[in-house]
C-alpha positions in Angstrom: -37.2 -28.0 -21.3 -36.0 -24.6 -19.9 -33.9 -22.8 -22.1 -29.9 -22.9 -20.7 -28.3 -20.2 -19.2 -25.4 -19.0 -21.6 -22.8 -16.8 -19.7 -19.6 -15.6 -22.0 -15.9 -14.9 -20.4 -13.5 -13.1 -21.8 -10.4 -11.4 -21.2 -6.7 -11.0 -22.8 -4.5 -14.5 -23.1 -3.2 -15.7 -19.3 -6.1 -13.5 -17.6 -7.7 -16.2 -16.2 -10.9 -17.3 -18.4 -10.5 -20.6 -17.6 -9.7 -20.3 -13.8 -12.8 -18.2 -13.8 -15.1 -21.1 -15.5 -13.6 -24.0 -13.0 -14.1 -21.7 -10.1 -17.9 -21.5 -10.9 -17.9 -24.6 -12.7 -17.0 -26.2 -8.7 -19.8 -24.0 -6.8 -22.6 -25.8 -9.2 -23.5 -29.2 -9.8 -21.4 -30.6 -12.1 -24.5 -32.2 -14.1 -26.3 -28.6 -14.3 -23.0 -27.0 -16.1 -20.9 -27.3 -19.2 -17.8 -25.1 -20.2 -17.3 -24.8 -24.1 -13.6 -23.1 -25.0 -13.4 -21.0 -27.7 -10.3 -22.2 -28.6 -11.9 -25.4 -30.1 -13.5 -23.3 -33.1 -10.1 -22.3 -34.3 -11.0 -23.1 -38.0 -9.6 -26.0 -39.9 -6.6 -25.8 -41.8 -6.0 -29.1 -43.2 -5.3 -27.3 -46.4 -2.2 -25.5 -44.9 1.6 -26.8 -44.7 2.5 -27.3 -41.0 4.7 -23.9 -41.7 1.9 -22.1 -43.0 -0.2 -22.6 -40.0 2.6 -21.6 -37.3 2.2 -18.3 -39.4 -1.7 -17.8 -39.0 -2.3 -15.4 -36.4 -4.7 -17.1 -33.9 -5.7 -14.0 -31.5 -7.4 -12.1 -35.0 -11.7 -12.9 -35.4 -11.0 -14.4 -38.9 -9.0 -17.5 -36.8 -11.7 -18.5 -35.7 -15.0 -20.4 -37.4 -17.4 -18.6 -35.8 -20.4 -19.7 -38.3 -19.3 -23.4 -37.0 -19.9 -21.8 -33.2 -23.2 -19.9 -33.7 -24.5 -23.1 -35.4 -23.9 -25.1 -32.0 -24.7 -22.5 -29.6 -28.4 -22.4 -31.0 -28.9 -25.8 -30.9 -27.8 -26.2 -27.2 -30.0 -23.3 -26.5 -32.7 -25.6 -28.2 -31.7 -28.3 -25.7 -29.6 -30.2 -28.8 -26.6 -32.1 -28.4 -23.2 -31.2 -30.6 -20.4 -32.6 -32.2 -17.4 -29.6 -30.9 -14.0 -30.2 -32.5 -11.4 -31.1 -30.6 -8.2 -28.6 -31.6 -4.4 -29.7 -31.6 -2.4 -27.1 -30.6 0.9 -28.6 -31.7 -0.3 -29.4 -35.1 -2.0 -25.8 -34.8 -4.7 -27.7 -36.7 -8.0 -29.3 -35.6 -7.9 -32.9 -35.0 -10.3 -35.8 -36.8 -12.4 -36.4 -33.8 -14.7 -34.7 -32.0 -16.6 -34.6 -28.7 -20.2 -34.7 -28.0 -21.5 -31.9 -25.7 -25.2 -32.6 -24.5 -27.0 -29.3 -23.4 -27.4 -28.7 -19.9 -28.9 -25.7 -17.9 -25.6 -23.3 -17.9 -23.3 -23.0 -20.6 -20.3 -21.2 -20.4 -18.3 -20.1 -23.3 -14.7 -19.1 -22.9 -12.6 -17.2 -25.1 -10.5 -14.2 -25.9 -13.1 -13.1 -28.8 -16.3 -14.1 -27.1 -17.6 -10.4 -27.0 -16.1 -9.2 -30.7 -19.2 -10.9 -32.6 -21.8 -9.3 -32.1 -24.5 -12.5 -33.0 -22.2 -14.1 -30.4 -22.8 -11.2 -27.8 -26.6 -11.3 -28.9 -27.0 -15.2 -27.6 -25.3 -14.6 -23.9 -27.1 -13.7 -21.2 -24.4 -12.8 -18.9 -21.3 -10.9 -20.1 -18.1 -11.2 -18.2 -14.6 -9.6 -18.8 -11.6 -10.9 -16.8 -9.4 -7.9 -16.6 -5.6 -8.9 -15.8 -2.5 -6.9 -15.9 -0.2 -7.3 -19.0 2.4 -8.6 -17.5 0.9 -11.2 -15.3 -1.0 -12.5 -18.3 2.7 -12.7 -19.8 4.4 -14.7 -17.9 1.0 -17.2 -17.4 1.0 -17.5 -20.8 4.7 -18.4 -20.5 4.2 -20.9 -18.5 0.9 -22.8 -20.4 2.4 -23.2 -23.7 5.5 -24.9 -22.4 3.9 -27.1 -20.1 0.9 -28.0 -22.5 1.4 -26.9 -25.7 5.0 -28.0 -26.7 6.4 -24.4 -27.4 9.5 -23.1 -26.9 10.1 -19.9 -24.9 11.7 -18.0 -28.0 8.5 -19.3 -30.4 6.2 -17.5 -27.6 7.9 -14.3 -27.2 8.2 -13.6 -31.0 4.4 -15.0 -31.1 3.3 -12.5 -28.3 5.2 -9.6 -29.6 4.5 -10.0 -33.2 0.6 -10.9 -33.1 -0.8 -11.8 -29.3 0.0 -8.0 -28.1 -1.3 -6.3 -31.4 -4.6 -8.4 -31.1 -5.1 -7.8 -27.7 -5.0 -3.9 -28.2 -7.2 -3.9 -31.2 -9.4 -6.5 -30.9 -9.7 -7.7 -27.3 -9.8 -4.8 -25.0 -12.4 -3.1 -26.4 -14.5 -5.3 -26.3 -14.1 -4.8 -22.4 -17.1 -2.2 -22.9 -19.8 -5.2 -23.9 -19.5 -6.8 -20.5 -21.8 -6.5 -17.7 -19.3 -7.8 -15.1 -15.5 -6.5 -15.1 -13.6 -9.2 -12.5 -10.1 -7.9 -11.9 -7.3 -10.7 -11.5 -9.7 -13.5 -12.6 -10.3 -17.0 -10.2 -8.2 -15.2 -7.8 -11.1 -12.6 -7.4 -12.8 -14.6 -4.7 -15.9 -12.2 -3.6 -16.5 -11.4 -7.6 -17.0 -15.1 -8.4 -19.1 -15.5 -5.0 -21.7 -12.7 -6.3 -21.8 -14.2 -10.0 -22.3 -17.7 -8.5 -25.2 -16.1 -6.3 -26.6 -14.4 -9.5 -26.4 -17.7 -11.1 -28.5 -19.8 -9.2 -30.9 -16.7 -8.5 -31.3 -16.8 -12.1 -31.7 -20.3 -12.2 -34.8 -21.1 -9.4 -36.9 -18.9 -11.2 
């Protein structure tokens, strides 16, 4: 078989990653296309009090297991199925279960660290960076956590100021100079997604 078409997205929290992925995700067959969130390689912490984990600051690399994520990225390359963990983000801990993903010609992996390793980096073949002001990425963020992740407002603001915003300036943004697309204001970016979905299937009848 044809080796898949891995394409990375990345961007601050609330840029717009995943309304990025679904946008192209809808413009190609859904059986030629799978999206794998970084967020599911948040590394266990079964060995943590509940308290201890609120604490762990999940926008810094070490959060995340990306051995565990490098492991499965090569085998889907290699047209091999893998067993992704499913993460709980009101237990802040990975759950017993986990789902099969079978390879399929585009993978896109989604994250806010997707371009910070560089063996990561090394496996994609297109690089993308969702660039979205501070404040819109805010207030979207905001809005996520209490609708699907049980926060409270005052847990996110003290979460954003004391960890999310320090990330994002040291880790994150820099790694804005890896990418070979920039798409300001992510899925809203309508003529950005059109030429990467044309690049895509270019790519892809060769």
């Amino acid at each position: 078989m044809k080796r898949p078409l891995l394409i990375g997205i990345t961007g601050g929290t609330g840029s717009g990653k995943s309304t990025v992925s679904n946008e192209i995700s809808k413009l190609i067959p859904e059986k030629k296309i799978v999206i794998i969130e970084q967020d599911s390689y948040y590394k266990d912490q079964s060995h943590l009090t509940f308290e201890e984990r609120v604490k762990t600051n999940y926008d810094h690399p070490l959060a995340f297991d990306n051995q565990l994520l490098i492991e499965h990225l090569k085998k889907l390359l290699k047209n091999k199925s893998v067993e992704k963990p499913i993460y709980d983000f009101e237990k802040h801990n990975r759950k017993k279960e986990t789902e099969v993903v079978e390879p399929k010609d585009i993978i896109i992996l989604e994250g806010i660290l997707v371009l910070s390793e560089e063996e990561i980096r090394d496996l994609l073949d297109i690089k993308i960076f969702v660039d979205t002001d501070a404040d819109v990425r805010v207030i979207r963020r905001i809005l996520r956590d209490i609708k699907e992740r049980g926060r409270t407002l005052d847990s996110i603001i003290l979460q954003y100021m004391e960890t999310v915003r320090p990330a994002h300036l040291q880790f994150i943004e820099q790694t804005k100079r890896y990418a070979d697309i920039v798409i300001p204001e992510g899925g809203y970016n309508k003529v950005a997604i059109d030429i990467l979905v044309a690049k895509i299937n270019s790519i892809l009848e060769k």
